[in-house]
Backbone as numpy.savetxt, mean C-alpha at the origin, in Angstrom:
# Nx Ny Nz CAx CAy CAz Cx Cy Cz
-6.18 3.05 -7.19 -5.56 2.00 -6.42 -5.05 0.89 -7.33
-5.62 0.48 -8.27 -4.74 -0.50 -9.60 -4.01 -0.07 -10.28
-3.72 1.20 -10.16 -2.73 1.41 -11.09 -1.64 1.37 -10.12
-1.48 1.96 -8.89 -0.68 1.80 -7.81 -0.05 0.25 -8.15
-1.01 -0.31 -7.43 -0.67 -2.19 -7.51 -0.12 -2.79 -8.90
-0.26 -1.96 -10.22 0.09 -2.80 -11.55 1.34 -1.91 -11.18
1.72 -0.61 -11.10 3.07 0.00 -11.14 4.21 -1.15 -9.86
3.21 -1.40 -8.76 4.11 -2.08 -7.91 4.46 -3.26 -8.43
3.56 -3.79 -9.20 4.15 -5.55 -9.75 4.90 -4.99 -10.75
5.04 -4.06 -11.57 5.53 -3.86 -12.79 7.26 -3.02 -12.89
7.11 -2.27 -11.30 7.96 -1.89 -11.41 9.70 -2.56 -11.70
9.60 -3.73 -11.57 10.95 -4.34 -12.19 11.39 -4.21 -13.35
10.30 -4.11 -14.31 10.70 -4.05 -15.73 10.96 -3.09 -16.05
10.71 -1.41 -15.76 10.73 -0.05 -15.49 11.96 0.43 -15.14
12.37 -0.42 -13.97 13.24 -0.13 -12.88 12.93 1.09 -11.67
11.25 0.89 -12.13 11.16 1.92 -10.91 11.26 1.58 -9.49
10.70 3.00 -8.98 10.89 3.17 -7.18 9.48 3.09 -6.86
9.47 2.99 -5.58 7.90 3.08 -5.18 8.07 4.92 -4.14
9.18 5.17 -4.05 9.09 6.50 -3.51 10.26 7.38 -4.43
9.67 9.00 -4.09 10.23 9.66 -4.90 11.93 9.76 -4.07
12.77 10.27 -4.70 13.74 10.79 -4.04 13.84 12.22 -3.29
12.90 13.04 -3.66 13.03 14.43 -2.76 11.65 14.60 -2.20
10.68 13.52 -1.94 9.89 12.80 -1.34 9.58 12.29 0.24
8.40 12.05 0.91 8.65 11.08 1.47 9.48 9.64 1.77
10.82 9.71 2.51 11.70 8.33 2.87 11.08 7.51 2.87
11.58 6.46 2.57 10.77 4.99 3.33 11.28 4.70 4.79
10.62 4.19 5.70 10.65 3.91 6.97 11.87 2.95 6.97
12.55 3.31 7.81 14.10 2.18 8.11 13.61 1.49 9.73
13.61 0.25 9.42 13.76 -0.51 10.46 14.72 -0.99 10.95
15.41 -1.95 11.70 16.02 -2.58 12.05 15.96 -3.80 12.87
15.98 -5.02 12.02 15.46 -6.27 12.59 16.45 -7.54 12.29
16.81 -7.84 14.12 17.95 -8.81 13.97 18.98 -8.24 13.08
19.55 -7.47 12.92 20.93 -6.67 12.07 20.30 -5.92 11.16
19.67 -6.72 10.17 19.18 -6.37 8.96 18.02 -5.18 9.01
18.69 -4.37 7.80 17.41 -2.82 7.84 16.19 -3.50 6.74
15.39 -3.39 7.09 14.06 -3.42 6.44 13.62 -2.24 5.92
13.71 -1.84 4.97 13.15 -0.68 4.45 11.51 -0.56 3.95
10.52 -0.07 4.76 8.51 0.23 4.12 8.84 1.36 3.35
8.28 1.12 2.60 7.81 2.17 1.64 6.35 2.68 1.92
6.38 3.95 2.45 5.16 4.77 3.03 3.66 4.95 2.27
4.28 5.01 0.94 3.07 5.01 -0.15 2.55 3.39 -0.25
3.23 2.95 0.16 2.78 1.43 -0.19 1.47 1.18 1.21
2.09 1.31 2.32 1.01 1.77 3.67 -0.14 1.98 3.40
0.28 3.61 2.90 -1.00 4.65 2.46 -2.51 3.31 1.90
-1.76 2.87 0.23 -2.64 2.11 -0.45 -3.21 1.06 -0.16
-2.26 0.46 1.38 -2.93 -0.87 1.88 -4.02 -0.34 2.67
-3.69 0.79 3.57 -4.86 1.30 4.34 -5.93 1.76 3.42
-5.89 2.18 2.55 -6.76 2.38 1.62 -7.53 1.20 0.95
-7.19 0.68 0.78 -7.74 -0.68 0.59 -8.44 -1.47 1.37
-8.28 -1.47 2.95 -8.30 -2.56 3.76 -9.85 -1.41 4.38
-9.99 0.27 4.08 -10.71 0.78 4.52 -11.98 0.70 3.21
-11.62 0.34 2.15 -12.50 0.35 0.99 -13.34 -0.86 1.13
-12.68 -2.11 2.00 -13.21 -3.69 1.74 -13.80 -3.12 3.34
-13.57 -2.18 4.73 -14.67 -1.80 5.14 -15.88 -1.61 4.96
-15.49 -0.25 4.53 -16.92 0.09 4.12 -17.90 -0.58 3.04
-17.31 -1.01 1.89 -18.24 -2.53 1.19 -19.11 -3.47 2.29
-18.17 -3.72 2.86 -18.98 -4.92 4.15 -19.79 -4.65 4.30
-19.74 -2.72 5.42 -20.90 -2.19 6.25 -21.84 -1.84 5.28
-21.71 -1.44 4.12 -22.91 -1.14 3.61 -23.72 -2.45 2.88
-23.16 -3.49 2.36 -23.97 -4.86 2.28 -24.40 -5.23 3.68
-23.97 -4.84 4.62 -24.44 -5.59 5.60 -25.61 -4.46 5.91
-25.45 -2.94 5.63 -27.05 -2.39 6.04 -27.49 -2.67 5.24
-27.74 -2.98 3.90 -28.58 -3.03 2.57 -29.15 -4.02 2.64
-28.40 -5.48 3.36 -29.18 -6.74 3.18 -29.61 -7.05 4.27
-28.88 -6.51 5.10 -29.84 -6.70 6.61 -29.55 -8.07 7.08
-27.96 -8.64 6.47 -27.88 -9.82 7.21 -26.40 -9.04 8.21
């Protein structure tokens, strides 16, 4: 997951993508005119993340019993 997040801050200097081209698309929105383009892998790593700072919680919270 940090290397994900250093490639995403880093990718300017690279000039990389966050998705491949013969890959998963990124999601096209459309809001007020303008397309918003998500990048799917980016999702993936937030859910991954947001499920990692889960389970940390639940298990300090069985371990300490507060």
């Amino acid at each position: 997951m940090l290397s994900f997040v250093a490639a995403f801050i880093a990718r300017g200097i690279y000039k990389g993508t966050l998705s491949d081209p013969n890959g998963m698309q990124p999601l096209q929105i459309i809001v007020l005119g303008s397309t918003l383009r998500i990048d799917l892998n980016f999702v993936a790593e937030t859910c991954g993340v947001l499920a990692l700072a889960v389970i940390i919680a639940l298990y300090r919270h069985l371990t300490t019993g507060r």
